[in-house]
C-alpha positions in Angstrom: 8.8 5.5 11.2 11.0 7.4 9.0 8.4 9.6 7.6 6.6 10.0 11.2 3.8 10.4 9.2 0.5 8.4 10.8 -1.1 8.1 7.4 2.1 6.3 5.5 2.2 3.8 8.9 -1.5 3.2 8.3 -1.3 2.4 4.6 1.6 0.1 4.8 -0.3 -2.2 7.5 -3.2 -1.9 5.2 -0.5 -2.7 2.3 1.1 -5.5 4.4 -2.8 -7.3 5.0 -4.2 -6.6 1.7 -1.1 -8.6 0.3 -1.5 -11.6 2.6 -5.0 -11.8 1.7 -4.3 -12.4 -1.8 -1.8 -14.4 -1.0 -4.2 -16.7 0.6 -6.8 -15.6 -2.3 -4.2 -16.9 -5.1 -3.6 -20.6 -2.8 -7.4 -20.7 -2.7 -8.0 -20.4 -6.1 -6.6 -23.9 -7.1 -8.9 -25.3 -4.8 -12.3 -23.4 -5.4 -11.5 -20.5 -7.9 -14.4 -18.6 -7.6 -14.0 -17.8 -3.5 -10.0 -17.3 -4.6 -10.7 -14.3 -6.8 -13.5 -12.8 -4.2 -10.6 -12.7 -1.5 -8.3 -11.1 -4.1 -11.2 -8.4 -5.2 -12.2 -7.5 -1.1 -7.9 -7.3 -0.9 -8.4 -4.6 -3.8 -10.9 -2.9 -1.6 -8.4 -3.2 1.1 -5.5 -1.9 -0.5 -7.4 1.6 -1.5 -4.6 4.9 -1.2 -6.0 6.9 1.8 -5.5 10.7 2.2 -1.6 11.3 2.6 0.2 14.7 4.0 2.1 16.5 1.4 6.0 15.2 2.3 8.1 17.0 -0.7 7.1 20.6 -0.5 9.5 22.0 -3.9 11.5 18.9 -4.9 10.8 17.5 -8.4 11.2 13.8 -9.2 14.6 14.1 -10.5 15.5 16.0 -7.0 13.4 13.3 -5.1 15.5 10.5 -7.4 18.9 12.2 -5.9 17.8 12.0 -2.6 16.7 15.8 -1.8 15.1 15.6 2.0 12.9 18.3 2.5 10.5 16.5 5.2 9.6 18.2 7.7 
């Protein structure tokens, strides 16, 4: 919510179940690796960056580094 951007809420929840299916890939995967490695690939999938809005409009990294808030 910091951001109020929609698009950064939407990739985190995508961030947040793409990790719990590999989590559940990589637990698999000592029991039948091949199924293990197919729920860590269609996590991959998952976990694709979506379109973003622009946040910083002139801050560089060393501005964004030292905390420069230009968000609209």
């Amino acid at each position: 919510m910091r951001t109020g951007f929609l698009s950064y809420r939407k990739g985190v929840i995508k961030g947040i179940i793409a990790s719990t299916i590999v989590l559940v890939g990589i637990f698999v995967t000592y029991i039948n690796m091949s199924f293990g490695l197919l729920l860590v690939l269609i996590a991959l999938f998952i976990n694709q960056k979506g379109p973003r809005e622009r946040v910083f409009e002139d801050a560089n990294t060393m501005d964004r580094l030292l905390g420069k808030t230009d968000i609209q």
